[in-house]
C-alpha positions in Angstrom: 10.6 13.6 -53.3 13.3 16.1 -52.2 14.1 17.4 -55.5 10.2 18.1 -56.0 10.0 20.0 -52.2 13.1 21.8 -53.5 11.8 22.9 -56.8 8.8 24.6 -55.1 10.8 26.2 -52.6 12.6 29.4 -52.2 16.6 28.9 -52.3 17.9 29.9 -49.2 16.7 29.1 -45.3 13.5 28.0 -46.6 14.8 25.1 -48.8 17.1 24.1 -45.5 13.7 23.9 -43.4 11.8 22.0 -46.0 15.2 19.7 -46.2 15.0 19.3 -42.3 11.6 18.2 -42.6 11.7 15.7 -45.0 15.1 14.0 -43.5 13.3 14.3 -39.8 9.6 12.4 -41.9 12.0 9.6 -43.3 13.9 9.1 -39.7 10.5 8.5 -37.8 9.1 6.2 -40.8 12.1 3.8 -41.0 12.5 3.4 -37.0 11.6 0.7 -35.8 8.9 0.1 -33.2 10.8 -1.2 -29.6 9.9 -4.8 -29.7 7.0 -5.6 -27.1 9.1 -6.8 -23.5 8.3 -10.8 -22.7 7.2 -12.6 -19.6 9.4 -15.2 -18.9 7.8 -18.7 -19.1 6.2 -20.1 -16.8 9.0 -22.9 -15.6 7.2 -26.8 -15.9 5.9 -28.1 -12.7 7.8 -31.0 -11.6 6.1 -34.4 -13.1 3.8 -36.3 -10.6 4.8 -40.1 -9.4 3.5 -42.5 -12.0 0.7 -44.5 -9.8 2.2 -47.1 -7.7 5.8 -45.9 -7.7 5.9 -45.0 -4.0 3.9 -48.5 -2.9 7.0 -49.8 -5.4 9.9 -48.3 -3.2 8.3 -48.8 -0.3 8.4 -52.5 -0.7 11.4 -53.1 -2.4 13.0 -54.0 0.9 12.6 -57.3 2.4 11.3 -56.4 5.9 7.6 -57.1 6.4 5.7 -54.6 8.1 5.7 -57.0 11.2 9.1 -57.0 11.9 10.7 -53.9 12.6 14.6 -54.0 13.4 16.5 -51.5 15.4 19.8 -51.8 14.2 21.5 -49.1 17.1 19.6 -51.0 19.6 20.5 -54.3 18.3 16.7 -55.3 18.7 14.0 -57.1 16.5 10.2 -56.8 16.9 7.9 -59.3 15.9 4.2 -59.6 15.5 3.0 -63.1 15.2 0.0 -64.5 14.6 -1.8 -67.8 13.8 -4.6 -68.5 11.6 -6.2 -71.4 10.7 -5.2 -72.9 7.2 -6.8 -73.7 4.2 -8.9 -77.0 3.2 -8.1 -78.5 6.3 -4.2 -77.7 5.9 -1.7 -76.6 8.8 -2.3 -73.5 10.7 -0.7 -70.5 9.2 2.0 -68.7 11.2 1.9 -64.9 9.7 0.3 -66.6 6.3 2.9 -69.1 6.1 3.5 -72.8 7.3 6.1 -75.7 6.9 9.0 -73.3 7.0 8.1 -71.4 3.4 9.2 -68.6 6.0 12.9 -67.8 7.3 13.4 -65.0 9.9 16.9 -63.8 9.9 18.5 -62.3 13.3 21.8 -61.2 13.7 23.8 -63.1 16.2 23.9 -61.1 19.6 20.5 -59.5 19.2 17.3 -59.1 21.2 14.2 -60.7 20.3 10.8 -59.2 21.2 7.7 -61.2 19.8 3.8 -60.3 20.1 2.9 -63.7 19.6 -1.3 -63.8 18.8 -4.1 -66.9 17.9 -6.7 -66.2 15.6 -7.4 -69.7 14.8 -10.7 -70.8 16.4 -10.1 -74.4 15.6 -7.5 -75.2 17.7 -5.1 -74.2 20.5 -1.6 -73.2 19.6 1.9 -72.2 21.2 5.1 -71.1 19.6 8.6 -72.3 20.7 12.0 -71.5 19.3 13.4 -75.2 19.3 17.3 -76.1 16.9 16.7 -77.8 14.0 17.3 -81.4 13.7 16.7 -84.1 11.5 13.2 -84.3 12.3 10.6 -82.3 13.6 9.5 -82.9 17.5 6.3 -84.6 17.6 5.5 -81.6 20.5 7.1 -78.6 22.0 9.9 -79.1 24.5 12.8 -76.8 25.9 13.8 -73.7 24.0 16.7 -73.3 22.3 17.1 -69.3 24.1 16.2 -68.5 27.7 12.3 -67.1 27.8 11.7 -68.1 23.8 8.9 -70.0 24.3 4.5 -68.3 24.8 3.0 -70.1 28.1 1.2 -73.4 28.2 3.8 -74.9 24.9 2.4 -78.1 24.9 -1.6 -77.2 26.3 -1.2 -74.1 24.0 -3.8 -71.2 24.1 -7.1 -70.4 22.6 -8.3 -67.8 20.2 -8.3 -64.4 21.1 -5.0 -64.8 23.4 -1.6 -64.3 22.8 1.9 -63.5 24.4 4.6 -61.6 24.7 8.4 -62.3 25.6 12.2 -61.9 24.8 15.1 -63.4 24.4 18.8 -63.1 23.3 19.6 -64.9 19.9 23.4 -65.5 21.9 23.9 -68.6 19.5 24.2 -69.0 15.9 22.7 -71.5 13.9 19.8 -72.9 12.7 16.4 -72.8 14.4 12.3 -73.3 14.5 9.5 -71.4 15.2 6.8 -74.1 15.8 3.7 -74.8 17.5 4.1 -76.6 20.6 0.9 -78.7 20.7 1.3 -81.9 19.8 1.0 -82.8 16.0 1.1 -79.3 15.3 4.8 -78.9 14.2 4.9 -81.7 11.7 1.8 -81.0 10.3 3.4 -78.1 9.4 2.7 -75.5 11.5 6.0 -73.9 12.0 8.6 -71.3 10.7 12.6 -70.8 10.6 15.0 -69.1 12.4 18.5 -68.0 11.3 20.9 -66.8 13.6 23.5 -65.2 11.5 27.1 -63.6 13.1 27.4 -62.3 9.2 23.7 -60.2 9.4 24.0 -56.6 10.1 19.6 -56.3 10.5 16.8 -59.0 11.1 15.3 -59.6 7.7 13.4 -62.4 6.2 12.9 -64.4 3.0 11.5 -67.1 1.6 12.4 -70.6 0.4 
């Protein structure tokens, strides 16, 4: 192509400008366009919980929501309450009966329970008594100063309850049970464990 432009061309400045010309048409044919700039991707939103996993967490621990354990203040609450049971069984303490339930303190602690009856049936009490070979055919005296709802043995009807607290200033083995008579061995009661090796009031079952 620049022999041709040449050829028809006068020698001298004129063949220099067509020259020019051609080298400047080649340069602006064989640059390449500036590639188009890029928006950075987006970055990925962070995945969402698969369904259930908090619920999962949350209850990995063995503390019920009715005990809550202050481990600075070397204090345990309890909620209690009684229902009546099924088919003519015992009367449920917190869903539970014939010690299927242990509450575990540490040794030294303070014990506040809310202690309610929601069974209709029947009066009830509750009582922290030491365990022995057999359960007491009724309530008698507490095992800690104050651990024990008023009228033990009379108990109290549906729709009352109690409060109180006590020191757990002994270690060892213990019941919660129903005062009334017959209650207790028909299985209306749970456990207590003092521990001196517990560093927070848990619970678990047998």
């Amino acid at each position: 192509m620049v022999r041709a432009i040449l050829s028809c061309c006068r020698p001298g400045a004129g063949a220099v400008l067509a020259l020019a010309a051609v080298v400047a048409c080649g340069s602006a044919q064989t640059t390449p366009a500036p590639a188009p700039a890029t928006t950075p991707a987006a970055s990925a939103a962070p995945a969402a919980p698969a369904p259930g996993q908090a619920a999962t967490s949350a209850s990995a621990s063995n503390t019920p929501v009715w005990l809550v354990a202050d481990s600075a203040g070397r204090t345990v609450t309890i909620a209690l309450q009684v229902t009546p049971g099924s088919s003519g069984g015992p009367a449920l303490i917190n869903g539970h009966h014939n010690g299927a339930l242990q509450i575990i303190v540490p040794l030294g602690w303070t014990v506040q329970w809310d202690w309610r009856s929601a069974d209709p049936s029947a009066p009830h009490s509750l009582v922290v008594m030491a365990e022995r070979e057999k359960l007491p055919l009724e309530g008698g005296r507490e095992a800690f100063t104050n651990a024990m709802t008023r009228a033990v043995t009379a108990g109290l009807p549906a729709g009352q309850g109690d409060r109180t607290t006590f020191t757990a200033d002994e270690a060892g083995w213990y019941w919660l049970l129903c005062g009334v008579p017959g209650h207790a061995i028909a299985g209306e009661y749970l456990g207590l464990r003092v521990d001196p090796e517990a560093k927070t009031a848990s619970v678990k079952t047998k």
